[in-house]
N, C-alpha and C positions, 0 to 999 in steps of 0.2 A: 647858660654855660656855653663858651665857646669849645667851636669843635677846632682840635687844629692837625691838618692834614700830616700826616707821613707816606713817604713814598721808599716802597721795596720792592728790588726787582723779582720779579715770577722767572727768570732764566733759571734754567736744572743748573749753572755751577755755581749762579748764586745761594741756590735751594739748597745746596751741598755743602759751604760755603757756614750756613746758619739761618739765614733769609726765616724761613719757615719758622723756628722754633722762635723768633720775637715775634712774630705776626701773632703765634699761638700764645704767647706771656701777654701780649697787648691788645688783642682782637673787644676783647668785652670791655674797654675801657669807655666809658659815655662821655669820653671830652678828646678821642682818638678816631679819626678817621682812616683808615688802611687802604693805598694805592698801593695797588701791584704793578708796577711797571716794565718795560724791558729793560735791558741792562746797559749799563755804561762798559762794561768792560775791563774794569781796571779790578779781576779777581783776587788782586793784594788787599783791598780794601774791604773786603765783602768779610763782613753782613754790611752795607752801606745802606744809610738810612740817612734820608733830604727830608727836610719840609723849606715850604716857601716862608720869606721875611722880609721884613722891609726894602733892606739891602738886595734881595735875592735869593738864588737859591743857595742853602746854607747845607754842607754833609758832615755827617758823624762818622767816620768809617770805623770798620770793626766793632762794631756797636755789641753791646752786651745787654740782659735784660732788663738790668739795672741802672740800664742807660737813660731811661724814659724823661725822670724827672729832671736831671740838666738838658734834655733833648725839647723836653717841653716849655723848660724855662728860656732857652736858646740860649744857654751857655755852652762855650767851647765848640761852636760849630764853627767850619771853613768856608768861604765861598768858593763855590765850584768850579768858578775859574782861576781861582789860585793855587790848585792844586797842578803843578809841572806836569804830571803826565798827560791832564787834560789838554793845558794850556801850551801846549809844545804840537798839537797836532790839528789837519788838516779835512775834518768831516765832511763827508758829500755824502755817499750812500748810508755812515749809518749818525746822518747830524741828529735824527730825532732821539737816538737811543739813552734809555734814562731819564726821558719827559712824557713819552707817551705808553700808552693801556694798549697792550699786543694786541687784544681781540675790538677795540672800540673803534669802531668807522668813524665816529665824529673824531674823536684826539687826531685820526690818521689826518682826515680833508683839514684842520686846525692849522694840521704844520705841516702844511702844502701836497698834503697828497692827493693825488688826481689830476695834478696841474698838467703832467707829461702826457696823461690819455687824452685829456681834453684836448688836448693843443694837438696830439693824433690823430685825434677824430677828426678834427678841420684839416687834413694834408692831407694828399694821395699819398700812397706807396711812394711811389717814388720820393715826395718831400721828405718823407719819414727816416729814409734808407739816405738823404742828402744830408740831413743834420749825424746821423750817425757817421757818416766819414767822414763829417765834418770835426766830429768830437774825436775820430781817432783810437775810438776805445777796442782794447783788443780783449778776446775770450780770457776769463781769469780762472780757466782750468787746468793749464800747463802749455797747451800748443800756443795759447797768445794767437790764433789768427784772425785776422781782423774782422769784427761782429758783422760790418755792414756788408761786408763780399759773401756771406757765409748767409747770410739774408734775401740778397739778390738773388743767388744762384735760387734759392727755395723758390722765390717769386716767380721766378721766370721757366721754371720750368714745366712743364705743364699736364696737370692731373687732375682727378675727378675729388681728390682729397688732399689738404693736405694738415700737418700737426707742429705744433710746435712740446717740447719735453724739456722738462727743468732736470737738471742730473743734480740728485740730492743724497748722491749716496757718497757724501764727504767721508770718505776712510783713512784719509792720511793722519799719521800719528799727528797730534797736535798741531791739529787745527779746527777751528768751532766756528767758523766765521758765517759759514751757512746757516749753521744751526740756530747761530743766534740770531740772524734775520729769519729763517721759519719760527721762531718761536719768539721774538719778541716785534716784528713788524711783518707780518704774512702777509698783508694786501700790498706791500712794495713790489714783491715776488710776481704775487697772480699781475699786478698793474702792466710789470712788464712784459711779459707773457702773453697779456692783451695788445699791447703795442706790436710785439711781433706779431701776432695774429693779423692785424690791422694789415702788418705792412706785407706778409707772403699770401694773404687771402686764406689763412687757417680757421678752421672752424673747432678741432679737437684739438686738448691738450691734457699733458699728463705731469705727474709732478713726481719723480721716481725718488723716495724717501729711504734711506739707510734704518734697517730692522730698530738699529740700536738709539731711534732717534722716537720714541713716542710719543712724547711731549711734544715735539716738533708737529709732526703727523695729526695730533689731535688737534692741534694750533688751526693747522693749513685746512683738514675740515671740516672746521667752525667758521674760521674766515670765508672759507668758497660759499660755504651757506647761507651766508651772510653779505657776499658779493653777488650772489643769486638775486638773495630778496631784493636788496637795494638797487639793481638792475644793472649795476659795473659790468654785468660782465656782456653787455649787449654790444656787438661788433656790426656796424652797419646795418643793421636790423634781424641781423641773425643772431640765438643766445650764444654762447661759445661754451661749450661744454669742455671743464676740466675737473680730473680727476685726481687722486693720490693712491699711488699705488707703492707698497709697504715691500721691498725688497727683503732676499733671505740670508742677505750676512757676508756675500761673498766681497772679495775685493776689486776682481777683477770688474765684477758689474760697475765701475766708474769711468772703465773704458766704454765709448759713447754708444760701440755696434754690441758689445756685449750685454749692453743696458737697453738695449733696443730689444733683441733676443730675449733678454729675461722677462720684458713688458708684454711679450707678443706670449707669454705664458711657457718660450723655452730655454731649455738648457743655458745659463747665461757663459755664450761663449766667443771670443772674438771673430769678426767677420776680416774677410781679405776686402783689402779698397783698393780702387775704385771698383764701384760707385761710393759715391759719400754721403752720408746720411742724407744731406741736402738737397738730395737728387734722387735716392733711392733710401728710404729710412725705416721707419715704421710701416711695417705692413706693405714693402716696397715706394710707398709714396715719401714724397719730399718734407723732410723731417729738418725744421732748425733745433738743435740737442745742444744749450749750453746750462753750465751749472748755473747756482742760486745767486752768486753774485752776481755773477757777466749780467741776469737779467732785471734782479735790482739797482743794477748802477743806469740802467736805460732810462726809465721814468726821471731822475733828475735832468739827463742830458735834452729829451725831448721840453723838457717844465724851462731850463736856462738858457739852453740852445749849444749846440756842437761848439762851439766857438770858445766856450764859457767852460767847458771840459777839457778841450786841449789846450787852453791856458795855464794850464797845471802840468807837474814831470819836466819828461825832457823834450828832446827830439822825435824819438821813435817810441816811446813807453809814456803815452797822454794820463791825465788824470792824477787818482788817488790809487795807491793799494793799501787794504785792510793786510797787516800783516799780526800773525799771532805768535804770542812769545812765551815760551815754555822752557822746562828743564828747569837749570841750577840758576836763577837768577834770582834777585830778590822783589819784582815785579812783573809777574807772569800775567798777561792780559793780551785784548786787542787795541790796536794802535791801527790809525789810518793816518796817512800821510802823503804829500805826493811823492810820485819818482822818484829816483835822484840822492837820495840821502845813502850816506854807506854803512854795509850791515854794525861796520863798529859803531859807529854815533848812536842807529838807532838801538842796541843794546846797553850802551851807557846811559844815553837821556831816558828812556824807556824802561827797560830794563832796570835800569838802576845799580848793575852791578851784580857782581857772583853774590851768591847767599854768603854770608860769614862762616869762613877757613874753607872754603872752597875755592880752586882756580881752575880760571877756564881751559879747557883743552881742545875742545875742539865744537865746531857750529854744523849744524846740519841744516839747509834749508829744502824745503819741497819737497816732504815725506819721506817715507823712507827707499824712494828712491833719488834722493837726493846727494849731490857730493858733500862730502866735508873739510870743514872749511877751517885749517887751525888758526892761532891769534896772529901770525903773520900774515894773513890775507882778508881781515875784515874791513878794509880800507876797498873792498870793491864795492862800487854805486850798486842799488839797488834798482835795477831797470833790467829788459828782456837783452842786449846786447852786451850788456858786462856781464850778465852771468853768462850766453850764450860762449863770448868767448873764452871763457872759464872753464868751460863744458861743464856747466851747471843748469840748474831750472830752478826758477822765482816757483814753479807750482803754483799751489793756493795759498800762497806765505805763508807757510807754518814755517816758525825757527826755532828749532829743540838745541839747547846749548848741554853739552857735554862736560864734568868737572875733571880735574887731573886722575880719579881713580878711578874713571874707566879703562877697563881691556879692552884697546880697540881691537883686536884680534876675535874676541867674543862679540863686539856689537857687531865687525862686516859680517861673522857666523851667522848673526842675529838677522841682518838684513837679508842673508840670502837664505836664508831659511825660509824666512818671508815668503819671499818668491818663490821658493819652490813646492808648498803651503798654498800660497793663491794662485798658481800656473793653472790656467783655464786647460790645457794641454791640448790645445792643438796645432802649437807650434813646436817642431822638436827642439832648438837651440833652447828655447825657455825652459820647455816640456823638463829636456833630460841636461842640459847646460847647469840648470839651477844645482839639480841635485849632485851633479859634479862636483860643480864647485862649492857644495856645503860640504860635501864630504871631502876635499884639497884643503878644507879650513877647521874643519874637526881633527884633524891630522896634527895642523899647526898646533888648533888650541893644547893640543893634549901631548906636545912634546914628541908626536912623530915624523917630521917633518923630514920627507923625502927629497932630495938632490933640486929635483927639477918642479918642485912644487906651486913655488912661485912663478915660473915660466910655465907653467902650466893653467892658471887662473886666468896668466893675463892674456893667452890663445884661446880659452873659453870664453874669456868677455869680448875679446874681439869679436866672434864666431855672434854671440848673444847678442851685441852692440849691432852688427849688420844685416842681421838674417831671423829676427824677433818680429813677429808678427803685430804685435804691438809694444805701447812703451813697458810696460810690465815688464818683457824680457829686457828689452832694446835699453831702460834705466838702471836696474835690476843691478850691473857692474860696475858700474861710477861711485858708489860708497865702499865700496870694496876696493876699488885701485886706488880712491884719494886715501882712502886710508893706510894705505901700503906707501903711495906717495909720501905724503906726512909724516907717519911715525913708521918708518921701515925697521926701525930696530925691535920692536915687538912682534916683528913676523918672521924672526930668527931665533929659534927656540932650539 
């Protein structure tokens, strides 16, 4: 009897999705093989289910349990590159996603993983840190500062210790992009993380995991144990000890010194700068603290070379961004693409459009503290300088799109609620700003709205916008004015 392989992704929104319950219809079949793999991303199509064919690889999307027998005859399947949303975009950090086993070291070294340490290990510091400005790549956790300056300074500073920290407490609404790299390729994560080790002379390192992420957590240590055995994680003949440590739910811990605070076992709360983590971080010593992607995207650049990176984007925004797409569309997933495209294209080609009898009203990018963005300005590139002069933030590209029967009056409620909800408080503009201005907007919503109501929010956000100890407070008011901006006649009640 021939066995003939099928492949489903193990990701939680595949698993949610349907994933699980065909694995469980089709696990005990004796001519059925069952790969678990990470995910493609394209959560329109999930339960998706591949197997290899002549031609390649061939997908079923939305597969049903009933689907087996034309699945195993190989009728009505697609090739995976003729499917548009595939074949429209530009994979770097996640090209292997949807062909390789999250937990399997061999699948990983297959499809080139390890190529960027090796090639580390042969460089000094310094080489290491020349291909990274060479490649351009900026931190993809909202500040965008440039990876290899934030490297150097660790390096050159000098200490009896020093660490490098993965910020993994992805909280921004709709966004997974972390996540799905902890949970469907973990050794990318740890690889890069050894690279920077390599390059500021780190010996500890820690992996700061969002509560609501366990799947992920369980991933990363299984993988570490795993990079133990097989000896990855040896840096110059020191082992490099890293850890994963399970955060307790807050928001603010995604800010870098308050996730430092939380790691160090206290109160997670924002620290005044300078000094910067780089210089003074963990435990006072020189700490490089970026998120899951900034340091999966390093392993490819170190494996093709800086050159090979910034040949991608624009001018000043190098590379690919993983961007995620949510809300009312009719194709909600990740998308990686370079630079350069504007938020409309990629909600049309991507996106696919509003769901049916739904219209757009308004886009939101970079959590929720993000501006938004109505249909008359989706025509801005996708790069750190068009939304900067926007007074916007690309964030971690989540883009949560909004239908016409939202009250934008209730979602800026919504947003500053937020904030004043996760305000670490120890700043007062955030602190007591927030709550202000929820309650200048509970007013509105509820048809009490006072003379100077509105000139009053927008002296609070100034106040917030200048004098906010971090971005929490300091973003906190930009959904709230664009929204006044845009649709001002809902905030005249």
């Amino acid at each position: 009897m021939t066995m003939i392989r099928l492949y489903l992704s193990n990701d939680t929104s595949s698993r949610a999705a349907g994933t699980d319950r065909l694995v469980k219809a089709w696990e005990n079949r004796p001519d059925v093989a069952i790969i678990r793999t990470s995910a493609r991303g394209a959560f329109f199509l999930e339960p998706l289910v591949e197997r290899d064919m002549p031609q390649g690889r061939m997908v079923w999307p939305q597969a049903k349990p009933d689907d087996l027998a034309r699945i195993l005859a190989g009728e009505g399947g697609t090739p995976v590159e003729r499917i548009p949303f595939f074949a429209g975009q530009t994979r770097a950090t996640f090209a292997n996603f949807g062909v390789t086993r999250p937990l399997s070291p061999e699948d990983y070294v297959a499809h080139g993983g390890g190529e960027g340490l090796d090639r580390a290990r042969g460089l000094s510091p310094d080489g290491i840190l020349d291909e990274l400005k060479r490649s351009q790549l900026r931190g993809r956790g909202g500040a965008a500062f440039p990876v290899w300056t934030k490297w150097k300074i660790a390096k050159e500073t000098p200490a009896d210790r020093k660490y490098v920290v993965a910020n993994a407490d992805e909280g921004d609404a709709g966004t997974y992009c972390d996540r799905m790299l902890m949970e469907g390729e973990p050794f990318r994560l740890i690889e890069g993380m050894l690279i920077c080790a390599l390059a500021i002379g780190a010996e500890r390192g820690s992996i700061y995991c969002r509560q609501e992420y366990p799947a992920a957590a369980r991933a990363l240590q299984t993988a570490i144990a795993e990079a133990e055995q097989s000896g990855m994680l040896d840096c110059r003949g020191v082992t490099f000890k890293l850890d994963v440590f399970v955060g307790a739910g807050s928001y603010v811990c995604g800010e870098e010194t308050a996730l430092l605070e939380s790691l160090q076992g206290r109160r997670g709360v924002v620290r005044a700068k300078p000094p910067y983590p780089a210089v003074a971080g963990l435990y006072g010593r020189p700490t490089v603290i970026s998120n899951v992607l900034t340091f999966a995207t390093v392993p490819g650049i170190l494996a093709k070379g800086g050159d090979w990176y910034a040949s991608m984007g624009t001018e000043r925004s190098r590379g690919t961004i993983p961007l995620q797409i949510g809300g009312r569309v009719k194709q909600p997933g990740l998308v990686e693409i370079p630079f350069g495209a504007t938020l409309g294209d990629v909600l049309d080609r991507f996106g696919g459009g509003m769901v049916p009898g739904a219209t757009l009203k308004a886009v939101q990018v970079g959590g929720p503290l993000g501006s938004l963005f109505p249909e008359s300005k989706l025509n801005i590139p996708i790069c750190y300088d068009a939304f900067t002069e926007a007074g916007a933030i690309l964030g971690h590209g989540g883009i949560v799109v909004f239908d016409d029967e939202t009250d934008m009056v209730e979602l800026a409620r919504h947003f500053m609620a937020f904030t004043a909800d996760e305000s670490c408080g120890t700043c007062t503009p955030c602190r007591i700003g927030s709550v202000r201005a929820r309650e200048v907007l509970d007013r509105i919503l509820n048809g009490r709205t006072l003379p100077d109501d509105l000139a009053l929010l927008a002296d609070l956000s100034e106040t917030m916008k200048t004098a906010s100890l971090c971005a929490l407070g300091a973003r906190a008011p930009y959904p709230v004015l664009t929204a006044i901006e845009h649709f001002p006649k809902e905030f005249k009640r």
